[in-house]
C-alpha positions in Angstrom: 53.7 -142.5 132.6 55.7 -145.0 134.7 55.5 -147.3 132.0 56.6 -145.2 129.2 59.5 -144.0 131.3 60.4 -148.1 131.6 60.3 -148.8 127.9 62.8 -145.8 127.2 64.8 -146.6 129.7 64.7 -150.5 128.4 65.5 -149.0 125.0 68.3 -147.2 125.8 69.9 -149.7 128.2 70.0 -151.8 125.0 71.3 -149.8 122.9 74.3 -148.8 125.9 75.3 -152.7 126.3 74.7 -153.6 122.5 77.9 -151.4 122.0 79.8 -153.5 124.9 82.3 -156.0 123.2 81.0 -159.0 123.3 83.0 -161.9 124.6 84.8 -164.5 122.7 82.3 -167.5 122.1 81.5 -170.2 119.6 78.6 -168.9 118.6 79.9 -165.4 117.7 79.3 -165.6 113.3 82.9 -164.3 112.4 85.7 -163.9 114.7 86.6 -160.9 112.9 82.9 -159.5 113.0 82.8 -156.5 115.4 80.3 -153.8 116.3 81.1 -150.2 116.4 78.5 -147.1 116.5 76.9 -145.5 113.8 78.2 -142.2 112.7 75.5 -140.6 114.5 75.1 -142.4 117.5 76.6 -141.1 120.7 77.3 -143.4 123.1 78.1 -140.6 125.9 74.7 -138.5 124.9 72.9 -141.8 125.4 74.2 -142.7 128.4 73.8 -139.1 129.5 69.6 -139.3 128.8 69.8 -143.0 130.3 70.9 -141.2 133.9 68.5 -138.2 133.1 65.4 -140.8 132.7 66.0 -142.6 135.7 66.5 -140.0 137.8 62.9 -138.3 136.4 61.3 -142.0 137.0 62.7 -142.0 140.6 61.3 -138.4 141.0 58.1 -139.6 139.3 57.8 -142.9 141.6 58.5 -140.3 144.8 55.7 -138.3 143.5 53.3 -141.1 143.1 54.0 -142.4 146.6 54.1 -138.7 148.5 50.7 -138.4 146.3 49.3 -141.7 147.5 49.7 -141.1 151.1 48.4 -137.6 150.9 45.5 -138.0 149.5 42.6 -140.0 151.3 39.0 -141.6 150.2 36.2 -143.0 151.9 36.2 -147.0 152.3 33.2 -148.3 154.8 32.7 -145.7 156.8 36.3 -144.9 157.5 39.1 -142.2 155.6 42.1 -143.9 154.2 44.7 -143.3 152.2 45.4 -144.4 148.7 48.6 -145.9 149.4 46.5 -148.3 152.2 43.4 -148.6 149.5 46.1 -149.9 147.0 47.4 -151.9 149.9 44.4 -153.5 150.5 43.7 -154.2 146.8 46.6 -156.2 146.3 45.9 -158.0 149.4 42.3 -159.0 148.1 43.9 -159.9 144.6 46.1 -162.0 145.9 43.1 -163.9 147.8 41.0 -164.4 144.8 42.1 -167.4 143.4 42.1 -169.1 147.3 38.4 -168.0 147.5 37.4 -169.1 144.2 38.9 -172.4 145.2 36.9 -172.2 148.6 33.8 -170.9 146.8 34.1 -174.1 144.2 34.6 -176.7 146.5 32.0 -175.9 149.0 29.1 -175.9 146.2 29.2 -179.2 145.3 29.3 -182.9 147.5 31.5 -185.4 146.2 29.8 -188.6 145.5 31.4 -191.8 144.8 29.7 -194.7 143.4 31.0 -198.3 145.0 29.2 -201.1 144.5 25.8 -201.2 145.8 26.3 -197.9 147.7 26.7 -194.4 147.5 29.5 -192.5 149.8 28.8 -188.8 149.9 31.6 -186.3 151.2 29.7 -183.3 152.2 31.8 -179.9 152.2 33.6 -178.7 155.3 32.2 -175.3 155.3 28.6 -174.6 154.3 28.4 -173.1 151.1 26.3 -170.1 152.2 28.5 -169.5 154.7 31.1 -169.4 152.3 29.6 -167.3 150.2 28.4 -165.0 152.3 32.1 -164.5 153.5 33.4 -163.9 150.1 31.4 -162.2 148.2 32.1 -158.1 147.7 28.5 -157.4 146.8 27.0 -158.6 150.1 27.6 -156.1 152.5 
């Protein structure tokens, strides 16, 4: 619902500053070329329904967060709220791509050939370990 209330209110930002003189440039087509609204567009009414949407989307957005602290779920044992689940989601999205990294690098030695010997570099951090650390299903 957020979103939809975003795209109108995109929309009819638009339309608002499409009707704004624009300022004398080069690139304008025809100094003589203006803009002025259609016969049946209201600039007023639009700007009216522009102050009406964002006042429902901040009521909407109030909603959501009175809503999200309100209303709690069990997460391992302990009752949170949804406002601190969606907290902690973001946090562990926001990890991901470190982990992965983490994950990667701890599953394979790096071997480089010189000569007539080998050099291995052997992972800080134990793979299992790692893993183990990591993973979401292994609790």
């Amino acid at each position: 619902m957020r979103s939809a209330y975003d795209r109108h209110i995109k929309l009819l930002e638009s339309l608002i500053t499409e009707s704004e003189p624009e300022p004398d440039s080069m690139f304008r087509r025809s100094r003589e070329e203006e803009k002025e609204p259609a016969d049946d567009f209201d600039l007023k009414e639009m700007e009216d329904e522009l102050k009406k949407l964002q006042t429902k989307r901040v009521k909407l957005n109030q909603a959501i967060q009175a809503a999200n602290f309100e209303n709690k779920i069990d997460f391992r044992d302990n009752e949170i709220s949804i406002a601190e689940a969606l907290e902690l989601r973001k946090n562990v999205l926001s990890d991901i791509d470190a982990i992965r990294q983490r994950v990667l690098k701890s599953a394979y030695k790096r071997i480089i050939h010189k000569e007539k010997r080998d050099i291995v570099h052997v992972p800080r951090v134990a793979f299992e370990k790692t893993w183990q650390l990591t993973s979401p299903f292994n609790e």
